[in-house]
PASE-246163 format. One record per atom (N, C-alpha, C): residue number from 1; z negated, x, y; atom name; chain. Coordinates in steps of 0.05 Angstrom, whole numbers, plus 5000, padded with zeros to 4 digits. Example, Ala and Ser with C-alpha at 12.3 -4.5 7.8 and 13.67 -1.06 7.14 Angstrom:
BEGIN
ATOM;1;4844;5264;4886;N;A;
ATOM;1;4844;5246;4910;CA;A;
ATOM;1;4844;5264;4934;C;A;
ATOM;2;4858;5257;4955;N;A;
ATOM;2;4857;5273;4979;CA;A;
ATOM;2;4843;5258;5001;C;A;
// end
This chain:
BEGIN
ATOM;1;7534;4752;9009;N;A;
ATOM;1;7524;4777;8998;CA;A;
ATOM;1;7532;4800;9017;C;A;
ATOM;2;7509;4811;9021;N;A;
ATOM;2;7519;4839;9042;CA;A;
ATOM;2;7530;4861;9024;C;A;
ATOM;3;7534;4881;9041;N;A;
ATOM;3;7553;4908;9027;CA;A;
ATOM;3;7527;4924;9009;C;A;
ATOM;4;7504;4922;9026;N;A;
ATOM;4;7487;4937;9008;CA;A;
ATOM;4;7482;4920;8987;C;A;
ATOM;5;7476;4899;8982;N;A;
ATOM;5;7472;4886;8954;CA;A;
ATOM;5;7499;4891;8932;C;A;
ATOM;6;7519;4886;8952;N;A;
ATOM;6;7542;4901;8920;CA;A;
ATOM;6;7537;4934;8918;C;A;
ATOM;7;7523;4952;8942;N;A;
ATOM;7;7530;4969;8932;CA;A;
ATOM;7;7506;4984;8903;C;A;
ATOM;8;7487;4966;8897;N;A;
ATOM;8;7472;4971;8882;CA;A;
ATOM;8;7479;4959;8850;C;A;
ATOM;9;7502;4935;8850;N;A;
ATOM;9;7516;4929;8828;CA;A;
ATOM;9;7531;4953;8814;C;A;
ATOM;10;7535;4951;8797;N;A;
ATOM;10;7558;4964;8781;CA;A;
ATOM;10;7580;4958;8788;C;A;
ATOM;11;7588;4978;8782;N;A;
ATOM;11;7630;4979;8794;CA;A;
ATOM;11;7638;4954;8767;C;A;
ATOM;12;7630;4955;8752;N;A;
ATOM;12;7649;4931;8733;CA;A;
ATOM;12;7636;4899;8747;C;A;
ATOM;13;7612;4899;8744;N;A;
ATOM;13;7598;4877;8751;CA;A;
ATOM;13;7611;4858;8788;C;A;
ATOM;14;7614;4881;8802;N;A;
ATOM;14;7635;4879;8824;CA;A;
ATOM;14;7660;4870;8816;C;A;
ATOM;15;7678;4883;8790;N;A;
ATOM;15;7701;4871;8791;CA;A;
ATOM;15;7695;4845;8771;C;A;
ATOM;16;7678;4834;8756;N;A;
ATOM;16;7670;4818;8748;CA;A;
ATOM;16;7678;4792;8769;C;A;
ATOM;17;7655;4798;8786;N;A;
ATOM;17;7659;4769;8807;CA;A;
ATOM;17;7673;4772;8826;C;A;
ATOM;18;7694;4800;8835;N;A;
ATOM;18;7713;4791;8852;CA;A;
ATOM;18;7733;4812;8844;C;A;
ATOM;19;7749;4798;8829;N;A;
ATOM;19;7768;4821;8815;CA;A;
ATOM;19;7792;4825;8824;C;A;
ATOM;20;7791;4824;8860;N;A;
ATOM;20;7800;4836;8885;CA;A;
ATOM;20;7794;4860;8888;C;A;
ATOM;21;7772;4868;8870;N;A;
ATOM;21;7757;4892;8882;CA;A;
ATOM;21;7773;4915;8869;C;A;
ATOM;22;7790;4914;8851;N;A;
ATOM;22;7803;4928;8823;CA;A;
ATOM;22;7821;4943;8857;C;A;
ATOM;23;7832;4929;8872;N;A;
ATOM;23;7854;4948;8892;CA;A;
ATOM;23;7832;4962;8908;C;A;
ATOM;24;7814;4951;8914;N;A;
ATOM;24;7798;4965;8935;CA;A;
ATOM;24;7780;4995;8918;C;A;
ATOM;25;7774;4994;8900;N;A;
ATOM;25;7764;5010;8883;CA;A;
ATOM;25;7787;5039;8877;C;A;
ATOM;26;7817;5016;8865;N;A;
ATOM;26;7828;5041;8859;CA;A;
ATOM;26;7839;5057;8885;C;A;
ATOM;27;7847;5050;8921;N;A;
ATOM;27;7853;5059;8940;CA;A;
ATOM;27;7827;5087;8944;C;A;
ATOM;28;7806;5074;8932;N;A;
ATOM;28;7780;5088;8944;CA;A;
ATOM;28;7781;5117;8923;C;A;
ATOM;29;7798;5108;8900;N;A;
ATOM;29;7789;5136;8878;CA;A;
ATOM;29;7760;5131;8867;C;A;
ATOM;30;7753;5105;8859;N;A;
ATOM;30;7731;5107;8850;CA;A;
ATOM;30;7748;5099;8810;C;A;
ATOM;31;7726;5115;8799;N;A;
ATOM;31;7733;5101;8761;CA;A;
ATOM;31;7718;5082;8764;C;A;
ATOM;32;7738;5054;8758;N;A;
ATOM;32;7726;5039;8748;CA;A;
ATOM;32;7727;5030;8706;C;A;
ATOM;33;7740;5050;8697;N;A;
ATOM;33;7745;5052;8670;CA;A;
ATOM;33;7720;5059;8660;C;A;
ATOM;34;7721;5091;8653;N;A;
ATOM;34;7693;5107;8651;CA;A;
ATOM;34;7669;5104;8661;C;A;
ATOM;35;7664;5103;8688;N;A;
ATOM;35;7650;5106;8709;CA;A;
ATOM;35;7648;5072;8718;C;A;
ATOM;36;7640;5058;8701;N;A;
ATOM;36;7636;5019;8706;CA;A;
ATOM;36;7612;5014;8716;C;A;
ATOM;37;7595;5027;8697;N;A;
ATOM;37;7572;5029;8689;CA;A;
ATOM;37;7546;5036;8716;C;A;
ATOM;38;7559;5053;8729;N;A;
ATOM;38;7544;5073;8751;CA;A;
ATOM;38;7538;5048;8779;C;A;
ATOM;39;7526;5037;8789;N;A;
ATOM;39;7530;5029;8820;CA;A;
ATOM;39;7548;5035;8836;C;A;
ATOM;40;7562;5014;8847;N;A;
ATOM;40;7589;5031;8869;CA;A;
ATOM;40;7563;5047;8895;C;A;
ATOM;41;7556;5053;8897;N;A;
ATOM;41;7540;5073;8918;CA;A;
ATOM;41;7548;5099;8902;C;A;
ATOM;42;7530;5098;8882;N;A;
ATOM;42;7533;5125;8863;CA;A;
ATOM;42;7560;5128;8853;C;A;
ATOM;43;7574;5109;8841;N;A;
ATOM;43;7600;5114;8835;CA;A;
ATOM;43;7621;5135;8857;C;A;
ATOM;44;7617;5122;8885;N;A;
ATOM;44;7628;5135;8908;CA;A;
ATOM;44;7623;5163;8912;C;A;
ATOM;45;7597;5162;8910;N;A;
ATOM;45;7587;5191;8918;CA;A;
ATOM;45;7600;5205;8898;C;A;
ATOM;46;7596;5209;8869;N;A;
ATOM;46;7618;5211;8852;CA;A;
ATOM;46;7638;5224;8849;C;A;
ATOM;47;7656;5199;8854;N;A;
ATOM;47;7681;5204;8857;CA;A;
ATOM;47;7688;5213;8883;C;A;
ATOM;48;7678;5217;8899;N;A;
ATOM;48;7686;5232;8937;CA;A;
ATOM;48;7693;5220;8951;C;A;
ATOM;49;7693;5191;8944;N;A;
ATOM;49;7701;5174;8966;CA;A;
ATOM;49;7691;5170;8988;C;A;
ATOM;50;7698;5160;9006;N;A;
ATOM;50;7674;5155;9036;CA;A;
ATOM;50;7663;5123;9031;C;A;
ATOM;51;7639;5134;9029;N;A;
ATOM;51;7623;5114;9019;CA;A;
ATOM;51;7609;5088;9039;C;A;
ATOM;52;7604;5098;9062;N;A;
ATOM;52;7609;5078;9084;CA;A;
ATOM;52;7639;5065;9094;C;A;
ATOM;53;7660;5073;9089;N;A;
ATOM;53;7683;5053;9092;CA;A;
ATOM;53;7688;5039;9063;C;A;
ATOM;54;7683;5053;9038;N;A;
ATOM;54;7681;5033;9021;CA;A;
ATOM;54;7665;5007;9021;C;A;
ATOM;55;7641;5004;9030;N;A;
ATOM;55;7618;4986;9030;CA;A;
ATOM;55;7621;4965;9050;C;A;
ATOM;56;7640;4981;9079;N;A;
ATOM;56;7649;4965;9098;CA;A;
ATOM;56;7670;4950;9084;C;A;
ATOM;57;7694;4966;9067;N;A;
ATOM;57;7715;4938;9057;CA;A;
ATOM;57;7701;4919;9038;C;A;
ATOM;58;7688;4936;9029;N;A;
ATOM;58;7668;4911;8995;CA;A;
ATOM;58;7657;4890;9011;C;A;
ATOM;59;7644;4898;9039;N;A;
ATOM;59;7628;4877;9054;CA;A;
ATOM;59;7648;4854;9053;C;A;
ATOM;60;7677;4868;9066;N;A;
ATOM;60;7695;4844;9082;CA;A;
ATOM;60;7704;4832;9062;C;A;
ATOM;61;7716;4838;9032;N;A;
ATOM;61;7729;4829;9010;CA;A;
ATOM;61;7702;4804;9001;C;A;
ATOM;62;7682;4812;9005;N;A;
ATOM;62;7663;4792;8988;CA;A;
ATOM;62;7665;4770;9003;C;A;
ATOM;63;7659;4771;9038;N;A;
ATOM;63;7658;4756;9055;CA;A;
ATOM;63;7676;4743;9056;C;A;
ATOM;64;7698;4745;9047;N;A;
ATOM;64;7737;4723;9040;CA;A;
ATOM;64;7739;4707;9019;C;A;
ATOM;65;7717;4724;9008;N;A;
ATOM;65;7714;4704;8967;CA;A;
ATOM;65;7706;4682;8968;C;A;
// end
């Protein structure tokens, strides 16, 4: 799975199938409580995270799973 296909999942649905993603999410400042629901693209934008080095770690975390 590439980074763009998770980044169109939901932030829960992500920690769903790799619930590695719970550290990578919380380093980034993304909610994954409230804010589950949203796509991690949109979630990022969001929350202010940098949304191209998030997508680069989501890439490499999926690619280890």
């Amino acid at each position: 799975m590439k980074a763009m296909d998770v980044a169109a999942m939901s932030v829960n649905e992500v920690i769903r199938r790799y619930p590695a993603a719970i550290a990578l999410f919380n380093r980034h400042g993304i909610d994954a409580c409230c804010g589950g629901a949203a796509p991690v693209k949109q979630a990022a934008e969001r929350d202010g995270a940098d949304v191209e080095a998030l997508l680069a770690e989501l890439e490499q975390l999926v690619r280890s799973a």
